[in-house]
Every structure is written in C-alpha cells, then in structure tokens.
C-alpha positions as CSV (number, residue, x, y, z in Angstrom):
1,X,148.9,-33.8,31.6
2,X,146.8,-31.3,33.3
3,X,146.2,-27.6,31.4
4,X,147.8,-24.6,33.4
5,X,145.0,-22.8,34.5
6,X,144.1,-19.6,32.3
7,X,145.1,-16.4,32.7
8,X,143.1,-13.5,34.0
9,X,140.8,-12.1,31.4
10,X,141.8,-9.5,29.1
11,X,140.5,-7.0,27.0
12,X,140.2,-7.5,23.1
13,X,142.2,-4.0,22.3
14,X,144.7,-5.1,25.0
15,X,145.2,-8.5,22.8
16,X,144.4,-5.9,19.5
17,X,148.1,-4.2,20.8
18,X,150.1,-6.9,20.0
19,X,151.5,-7.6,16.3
20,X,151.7,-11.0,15.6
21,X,153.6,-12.3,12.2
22,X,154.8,-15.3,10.4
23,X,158.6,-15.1,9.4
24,X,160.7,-17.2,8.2
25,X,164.0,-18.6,10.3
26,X,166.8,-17.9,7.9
27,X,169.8,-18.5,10.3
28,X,170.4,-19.7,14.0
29,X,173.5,-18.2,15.1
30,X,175.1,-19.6,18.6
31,X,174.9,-16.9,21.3
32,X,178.4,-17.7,23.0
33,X,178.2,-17.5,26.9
34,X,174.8,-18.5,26.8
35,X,173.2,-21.9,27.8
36,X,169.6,-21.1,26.7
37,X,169.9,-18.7,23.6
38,X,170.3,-18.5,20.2
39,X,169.9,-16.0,17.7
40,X,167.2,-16.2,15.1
41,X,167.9,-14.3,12.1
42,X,164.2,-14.0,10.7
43,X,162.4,-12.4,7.4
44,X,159.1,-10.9,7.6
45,X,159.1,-10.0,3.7
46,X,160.2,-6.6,3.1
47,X,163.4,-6.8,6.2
48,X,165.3,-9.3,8.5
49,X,165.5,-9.0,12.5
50,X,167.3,-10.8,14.9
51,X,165.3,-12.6,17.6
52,X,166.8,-14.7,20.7
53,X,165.1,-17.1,21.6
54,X,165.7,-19.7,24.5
55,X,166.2,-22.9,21.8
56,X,169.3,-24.2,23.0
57,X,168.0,-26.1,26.0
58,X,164.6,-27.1,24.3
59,X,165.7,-28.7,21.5
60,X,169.1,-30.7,20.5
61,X,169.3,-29.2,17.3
62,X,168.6,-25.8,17.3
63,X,169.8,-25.1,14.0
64,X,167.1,-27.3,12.4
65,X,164.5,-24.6,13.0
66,X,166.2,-22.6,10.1
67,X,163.7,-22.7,7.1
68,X,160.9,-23.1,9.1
69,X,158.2,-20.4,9.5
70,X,157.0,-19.7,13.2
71,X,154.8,-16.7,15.0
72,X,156.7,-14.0,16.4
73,X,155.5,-10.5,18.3
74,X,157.1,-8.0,16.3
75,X,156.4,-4.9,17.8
76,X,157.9,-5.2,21.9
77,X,160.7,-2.8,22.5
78,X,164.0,-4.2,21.4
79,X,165.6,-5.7,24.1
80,X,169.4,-6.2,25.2
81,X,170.1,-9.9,26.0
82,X,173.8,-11.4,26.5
83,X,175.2,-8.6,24.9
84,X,173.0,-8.4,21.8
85,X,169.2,-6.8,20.7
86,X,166.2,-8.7,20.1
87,X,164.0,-6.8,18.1
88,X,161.1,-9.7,18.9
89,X,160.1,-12.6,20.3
90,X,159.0,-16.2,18.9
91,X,155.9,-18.2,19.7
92,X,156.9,-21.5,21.2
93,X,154.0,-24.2,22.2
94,X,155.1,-26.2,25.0
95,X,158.2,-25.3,27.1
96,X,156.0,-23.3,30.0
97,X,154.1,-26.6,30.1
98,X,157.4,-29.1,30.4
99,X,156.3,-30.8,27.3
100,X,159.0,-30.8,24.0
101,X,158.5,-27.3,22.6
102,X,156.8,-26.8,19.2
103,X,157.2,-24.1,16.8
104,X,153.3,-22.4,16.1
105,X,153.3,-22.5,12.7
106,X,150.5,-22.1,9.9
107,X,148.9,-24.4,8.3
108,X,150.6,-24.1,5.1
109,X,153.2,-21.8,3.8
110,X,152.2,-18.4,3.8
111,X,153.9,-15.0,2.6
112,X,156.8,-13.9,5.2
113,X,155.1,-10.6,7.5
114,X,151.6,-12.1,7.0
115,X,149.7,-10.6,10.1
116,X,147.8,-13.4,12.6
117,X,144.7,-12.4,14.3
C-alpha cells in the first residue's frame, strides 16, 4: 500500500487548538436508522460524553471496543447526528486508508482525560 500524500502544512498553534484525550469506551449503544454509527459513551476522568463514531461498518463487532481506551478531540462544537449530540470525535487509524481500522491507543493504560501532545 502506497501512503496518502500529506496534507498541506500547518501551523504548530493551529495543531496547539485542538484537545486531544485518552478516554475510556464504557458503552456502545446502536444508533437505530443508521448503517455507519454508533454511540460511544466515553469517560475522560472527572465526566462521561457521548461520541458517534462511524464503527458499525468498520468493524463486525462494534461493541468489543467497550473497555478499550482510544484518542478523542474533545473540544469541537457538539454536533447533531441522526438525531443525537456528539460532544467529540474518536481517533481511528485506518478507515481513510481502506485498511481494517485501528483504535490509537497508548502504549499502556493511562489515567482517563490524560491530554496527548
């Protein structure tokens, strides 16, 4: 497989904007009427949000991420989507590449809210 080429360069308080956190998937919840999403229910520590996320089409199993810590931007405006908010969204390796998607995950468990960057 070939790399996508790399985005346009960008400046380091541009990337500096963007909150970046480990949580921890604590529930996947079907979103009914929808063949891509799936609600995360995720805790960064000190409170819970929900996140879709396109899982249902990526993996067979979506509810097998629940445990699992991932990266999620925490700080986008809350979105509608299929009639329900998003208050983030995850960090998936793969999908925009057409290779089986990957949760991006630390190394070793870390404490839920823990900032990246």
């Amino acid at each position: 497989m070939t790399p996508a080429p790399i985005k346009p360069s960008v400046a380091v308080a541009d990337l500096e904007k963007l909150d970046i956190r480990v949580g921890t998937i604590r529930q996947v919840c079907d979103v009914a009427g929808s063949k891509k999403l799936a609600q995360l229910i995720v805790s960064f520590g000190d409170h819970e949000r929900s996140i879709l996320a396109g899982v249902k089409k990526e993996r067979p199993e979506p509810a097998l991420l629940a445990g699992k810590q991932a990266l999620f931007v925490v700080n986008l405006a809350p979105r509608k989507m299929a009639g329900l908010i998003s208050e983030g969204m995850l960090l998936d390796i793969g999908y925009s590449d057409r290779i089986v998607p990957l949760l991006a995950t630390p190394e070793v468990p870390v404490p839920d809210g823990s900032r990246a960057g």
